[in-house]
C-alpha positions in Angstrom: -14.3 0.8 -65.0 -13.4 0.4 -68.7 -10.5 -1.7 -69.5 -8.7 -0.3 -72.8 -7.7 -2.7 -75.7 -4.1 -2.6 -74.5 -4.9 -3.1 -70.8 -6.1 -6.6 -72.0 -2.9 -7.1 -73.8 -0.7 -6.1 -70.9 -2.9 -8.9 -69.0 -3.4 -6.3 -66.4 -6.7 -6.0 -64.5 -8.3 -2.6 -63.9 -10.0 -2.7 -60.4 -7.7 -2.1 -57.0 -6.1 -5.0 -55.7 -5.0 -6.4 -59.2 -8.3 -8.5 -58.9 -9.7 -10.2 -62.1 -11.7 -8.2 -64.2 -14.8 -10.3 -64.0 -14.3 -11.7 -60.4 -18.0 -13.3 -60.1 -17.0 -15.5 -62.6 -18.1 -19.2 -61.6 -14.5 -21.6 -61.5 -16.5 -24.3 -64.2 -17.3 -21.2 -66.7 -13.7 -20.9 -66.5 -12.5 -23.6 -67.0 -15.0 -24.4 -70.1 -13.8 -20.9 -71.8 -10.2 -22.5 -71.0 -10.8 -25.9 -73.0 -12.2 -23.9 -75.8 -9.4 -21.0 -76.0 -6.9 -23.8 -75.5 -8.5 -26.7 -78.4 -8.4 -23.3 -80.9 -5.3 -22.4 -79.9 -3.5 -26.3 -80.2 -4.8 -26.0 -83.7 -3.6 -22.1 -84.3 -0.5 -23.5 -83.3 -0.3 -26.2 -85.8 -1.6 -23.9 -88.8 0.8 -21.6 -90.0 -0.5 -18.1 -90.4 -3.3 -18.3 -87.6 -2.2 -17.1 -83.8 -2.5 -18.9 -80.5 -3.1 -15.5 -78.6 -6.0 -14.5 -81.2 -7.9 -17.5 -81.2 -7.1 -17.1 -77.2 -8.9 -13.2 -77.7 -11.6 -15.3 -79.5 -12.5 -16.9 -76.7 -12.5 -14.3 -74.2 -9.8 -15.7 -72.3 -6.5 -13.9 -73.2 -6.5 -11.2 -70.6 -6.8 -14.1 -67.9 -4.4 -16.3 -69.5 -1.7 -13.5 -69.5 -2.6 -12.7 -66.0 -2.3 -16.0 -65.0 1.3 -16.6 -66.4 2.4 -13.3 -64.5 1.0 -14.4 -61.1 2.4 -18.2 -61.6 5.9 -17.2 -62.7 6.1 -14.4 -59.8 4.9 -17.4 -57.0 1.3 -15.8 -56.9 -1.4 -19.3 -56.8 -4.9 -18.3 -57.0 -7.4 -21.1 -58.0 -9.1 -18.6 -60.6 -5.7 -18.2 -62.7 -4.3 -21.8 -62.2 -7.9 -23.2 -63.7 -7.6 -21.1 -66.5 -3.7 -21.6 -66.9 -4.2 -25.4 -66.7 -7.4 -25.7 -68.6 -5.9 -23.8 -71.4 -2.6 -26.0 -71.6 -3.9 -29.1 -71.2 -6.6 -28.6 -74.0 -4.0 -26.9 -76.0 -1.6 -30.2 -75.4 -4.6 -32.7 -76.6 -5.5 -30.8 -79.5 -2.0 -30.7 -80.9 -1.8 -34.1 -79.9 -4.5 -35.2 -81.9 -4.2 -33.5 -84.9 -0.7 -32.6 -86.0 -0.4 -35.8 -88.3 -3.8 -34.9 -90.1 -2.5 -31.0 -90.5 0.5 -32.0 -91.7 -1.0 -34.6 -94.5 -3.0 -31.5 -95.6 0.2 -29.2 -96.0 2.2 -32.0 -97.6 -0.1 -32.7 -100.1 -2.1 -30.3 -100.6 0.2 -26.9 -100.2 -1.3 -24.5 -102.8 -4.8 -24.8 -101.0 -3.4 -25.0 -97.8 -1.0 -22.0 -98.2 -4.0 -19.9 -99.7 -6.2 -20.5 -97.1 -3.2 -19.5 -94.4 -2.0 -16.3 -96.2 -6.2 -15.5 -95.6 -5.9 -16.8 -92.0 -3.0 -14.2 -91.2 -4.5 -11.1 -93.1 -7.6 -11.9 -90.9 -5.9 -11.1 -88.0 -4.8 -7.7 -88.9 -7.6 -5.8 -87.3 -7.2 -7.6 -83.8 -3.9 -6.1 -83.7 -4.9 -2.6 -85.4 -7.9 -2.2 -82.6 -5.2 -2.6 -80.0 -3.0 0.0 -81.8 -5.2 3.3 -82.9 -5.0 5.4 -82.6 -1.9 5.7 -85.3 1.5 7.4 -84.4 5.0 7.8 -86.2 6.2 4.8 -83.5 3.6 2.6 -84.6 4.1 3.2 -88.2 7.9 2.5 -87.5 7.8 -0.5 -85.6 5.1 -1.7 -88.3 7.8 -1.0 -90.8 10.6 -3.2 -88.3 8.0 -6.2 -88.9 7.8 -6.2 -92.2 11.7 -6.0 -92.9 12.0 -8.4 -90.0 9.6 -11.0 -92.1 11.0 -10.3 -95.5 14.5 -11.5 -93.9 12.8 -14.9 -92.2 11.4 -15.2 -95.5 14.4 -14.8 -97.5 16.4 -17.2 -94.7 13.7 -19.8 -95.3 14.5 -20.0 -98.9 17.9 -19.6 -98.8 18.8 -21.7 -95.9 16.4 -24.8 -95.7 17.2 -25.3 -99.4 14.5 -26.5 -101.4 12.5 -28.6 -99.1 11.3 -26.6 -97.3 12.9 -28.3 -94.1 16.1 -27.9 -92.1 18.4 -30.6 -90.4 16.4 -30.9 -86.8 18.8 -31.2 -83.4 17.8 -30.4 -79.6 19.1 -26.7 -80.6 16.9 -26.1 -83.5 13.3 -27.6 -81.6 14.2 -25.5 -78.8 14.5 -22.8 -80.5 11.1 -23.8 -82.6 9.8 -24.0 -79.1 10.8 -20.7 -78.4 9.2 -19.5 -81.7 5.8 -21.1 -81.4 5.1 -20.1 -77.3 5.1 -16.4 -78.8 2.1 -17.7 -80.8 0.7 -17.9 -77.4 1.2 -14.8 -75.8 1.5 -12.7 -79.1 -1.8 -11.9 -80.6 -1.4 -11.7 -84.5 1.9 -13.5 -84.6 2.0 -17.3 -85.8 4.0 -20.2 -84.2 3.3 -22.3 -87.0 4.2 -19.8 -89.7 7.8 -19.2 -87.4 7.7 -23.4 -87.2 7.7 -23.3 -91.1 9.9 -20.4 -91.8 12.7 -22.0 -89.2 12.2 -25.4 -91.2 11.0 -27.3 -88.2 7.2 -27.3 -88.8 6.8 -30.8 -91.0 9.7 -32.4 -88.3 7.7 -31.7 -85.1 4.1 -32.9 -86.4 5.9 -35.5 -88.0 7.5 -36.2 -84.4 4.1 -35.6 -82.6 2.3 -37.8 -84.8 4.9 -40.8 -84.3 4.4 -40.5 -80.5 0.3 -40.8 -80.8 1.1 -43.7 -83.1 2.7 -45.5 -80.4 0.6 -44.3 -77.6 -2.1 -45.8 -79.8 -0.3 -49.0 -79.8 0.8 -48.6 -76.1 4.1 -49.3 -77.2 6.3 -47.3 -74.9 9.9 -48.1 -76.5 8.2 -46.7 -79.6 7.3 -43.5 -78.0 10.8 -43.2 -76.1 12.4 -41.9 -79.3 9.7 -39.1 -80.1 9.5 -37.9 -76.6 13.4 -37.0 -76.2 14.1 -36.1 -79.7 11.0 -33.4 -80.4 8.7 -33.0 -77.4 11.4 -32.8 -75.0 13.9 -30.0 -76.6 10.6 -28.3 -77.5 8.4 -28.4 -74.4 11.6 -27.1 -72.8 11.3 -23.7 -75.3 7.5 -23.6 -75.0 8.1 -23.6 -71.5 10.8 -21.0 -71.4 9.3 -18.9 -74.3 5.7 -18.6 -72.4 7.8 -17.3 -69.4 10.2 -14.8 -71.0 7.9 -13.4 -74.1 4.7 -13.1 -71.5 7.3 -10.5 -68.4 8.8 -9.1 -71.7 5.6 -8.7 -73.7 4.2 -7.2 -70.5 7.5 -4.7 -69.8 7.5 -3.3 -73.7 3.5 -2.4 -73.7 3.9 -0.4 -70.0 7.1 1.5 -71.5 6.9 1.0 -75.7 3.7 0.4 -76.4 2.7 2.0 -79.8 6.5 0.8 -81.3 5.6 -2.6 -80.1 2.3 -3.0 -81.1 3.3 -1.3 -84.5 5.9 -4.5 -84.6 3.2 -6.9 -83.9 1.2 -5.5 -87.0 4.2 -5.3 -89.3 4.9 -9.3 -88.7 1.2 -10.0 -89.6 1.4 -7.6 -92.5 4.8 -9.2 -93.8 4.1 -13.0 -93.2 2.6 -13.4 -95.8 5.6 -12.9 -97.9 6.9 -16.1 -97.6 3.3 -18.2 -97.6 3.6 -17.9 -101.6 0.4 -20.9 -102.3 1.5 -22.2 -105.8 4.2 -24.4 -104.7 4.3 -28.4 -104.5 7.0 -31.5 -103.9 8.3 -32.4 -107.1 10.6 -36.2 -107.3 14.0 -36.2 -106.2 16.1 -36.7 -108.8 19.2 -39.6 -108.1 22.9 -38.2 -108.3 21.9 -34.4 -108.3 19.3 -33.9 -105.4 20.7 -33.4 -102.0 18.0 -33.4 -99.1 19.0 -32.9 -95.5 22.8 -33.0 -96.4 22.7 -36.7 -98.4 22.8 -36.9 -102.4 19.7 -38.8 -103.4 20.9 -42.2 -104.8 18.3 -45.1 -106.6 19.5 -47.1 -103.6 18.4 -44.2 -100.8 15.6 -42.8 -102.2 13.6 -44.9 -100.6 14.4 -43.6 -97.4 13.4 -40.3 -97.9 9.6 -39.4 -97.0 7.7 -37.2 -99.6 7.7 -34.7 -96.1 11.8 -34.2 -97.5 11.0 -33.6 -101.1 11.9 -30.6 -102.8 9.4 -28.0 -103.3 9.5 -25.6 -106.5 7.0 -23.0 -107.4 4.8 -23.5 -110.4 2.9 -21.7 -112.5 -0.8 -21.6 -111.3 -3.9 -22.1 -113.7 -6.7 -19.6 -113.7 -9.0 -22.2 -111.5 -5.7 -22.3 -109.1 -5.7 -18.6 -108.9 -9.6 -18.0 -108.5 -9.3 -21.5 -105.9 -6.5 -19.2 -104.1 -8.7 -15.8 -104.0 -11.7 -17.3 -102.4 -9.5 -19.2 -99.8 -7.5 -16.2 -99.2 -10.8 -14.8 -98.6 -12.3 -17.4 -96.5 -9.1 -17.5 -94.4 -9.6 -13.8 -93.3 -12.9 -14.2 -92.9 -12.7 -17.2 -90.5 -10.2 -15.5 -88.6 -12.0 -12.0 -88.1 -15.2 -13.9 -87.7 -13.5 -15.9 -84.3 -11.6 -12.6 -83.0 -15.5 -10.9 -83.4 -16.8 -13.2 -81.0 -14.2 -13.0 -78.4 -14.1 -8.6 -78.5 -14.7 -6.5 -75.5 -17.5 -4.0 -75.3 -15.1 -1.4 -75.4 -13.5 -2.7 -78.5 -16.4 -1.6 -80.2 -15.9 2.0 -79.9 
């Protein structure tokens, strides 16, 4: 039997008995397509405009990964789905684990190039989420339409309300809810946890966070790596946890009963993420007595205390190397992210 483009979405498998799909397939293959979904995805999720559940599509994975969340959170334990499921989040875990302060370095001080090459990692996955939705409708087209005017307002909230650096106060409230943001990264094909992390002003606090607990894991020092663990992996791991659970049922309910207006949606956000990724931006000094980052004025006697990661961020006017520089990252982006989906497509996708 064929299985349809959305019927991998949904997570649903085709032959009687809600059996897997591929049901030979040998526990260690698996597992080894797990660790590779799950190490692209921990990296999807620290790069802004790239998606968990595409690089998930990628590697051939995401139909069992979705089914697996269904059958766990509904008390169903079968060792094909819990090797996936943990081989995928564990992977996943290290990856992020491993490279969050090395991704955020790169967006820090390098934000043009890195912003280019993300607006080109998001536009790249634009025809995973259009294969899923043609044919076209007037529901599609309108819930593509709700995306975009949904993205536009993150991206005007971003500017307006994380001020201009980029970053927002961080409390248990605002990582959960970061949490919440970046697990639909891993059930939403097309849709970026990092780009939500950025736009919500948590992205820079959480790698940072991340980064200070492998520091002291490193070292072994455990008081160290008390602080990281309650104040960001804690409140976040709580809203990964939650958000994987909720957005995978109501993910699953919307496509069985809405499913051209919510895959429309999911191809608006791609389409209008990009909004708020404009490249030429960069940190520019504080300036003492009129600067106010996270709430404090910037004093000569504070500003030592605040990181460049807090420094305001202004828009600049790019030169014609910049803007060629942009183009062909923008370009490489797209390709590198259509490139990965390729390998990862169904038979059936072809047609």
């Amino acid at each position: 039997m064929i299985r349809t483009s959305s019927d991998a979405v949904r997570g649903e498998a085709t032959e009687p008995g809600d059996a897997p799909a591929r049901g030979d397939t040998p526990v260690p293959l698996l597992a080894g397509r797990g660790v590779i979904g799950g190490v692209l995805m921990g990296l999807a999720n620290l790069v802004p405009g790239i998606s968990g559940g595409t690089m998930l599509l990628a590697a051939g994975v995401y139909p069992r990964f979705i089914r697996a969340i269904a059958e766990v959170t509904t008390l169903r334990f079968r060792m094909p789905s819990l090797v996936v499921l943990g081989s995928v989040v564990i992977a996943a875990g290290l990856g992020i684990l491993l490279l969050a302060g090395v991704i955020k370095d790169l967006v820090v001080h390098h934000r043009w190039v890195m912003y280019s090459l993300f607006i080109g990692l998001t536009l790249g996955g634009i025809p995973v989420v259009w294969r899923m939705a043609r044919p076209a409708t007037a529901s599609l087209w309108a819930g593509a339409v709700a995306g975009v005017i949904a993205m536009m307002f993150l991206a005007l909230a971003q500017q307006a309300g994380t001020g201009a650096s980029g970053s927002a106060d961080s409390n248990f409230l605002m990582l959960f809810i970061a949490g919440l943001a970046g697990a639909s990264a891993m059930i939403l094909p097309g849709v970026s946890g990092g780009y939500l992390l950025l736009v919500l002003g948590q992205y820079v606090p959480i790698l940072s966070g991340i980064d200070t607990l492998k520091q002291a894991l490193g070292a072994r020092d455990l008081a160290a790596a008390t602080d990281p663990v309650l104040s960001v992996v804690l409140p976040v791991g709580i809203g990964v946890v939650a958000g994987v659970v909720g957005v995978s049922n109501l993910l699953k309910w919307l496509l069985n009963r809405h499913e051209k207006a919510t895959l429309g949606v999911l191809l608006g956000l791609l389409l209008g993420a990009v909004i708020g990724l404009w490249p030429f931006q960069a940190a520019v000094d504080p300036t003492p007595g009129e600067t106010i980052i996270k709430g404090r004025v910037v004093t000569a006697e504070n500003l030592e205390e605040f990181d460049v990661d807090d420094w305001p961020v202004t828009r600049f006017s790019p030169t014609g190397g910049q803007i060629a520089g942009a183009l062909a990252l923008v370009l490489a982006g797209a390709a590198t992210t259509a490139g990965i989906a390729r390998l990862g497509r169904e038979p059936s996708d072809e047609a």
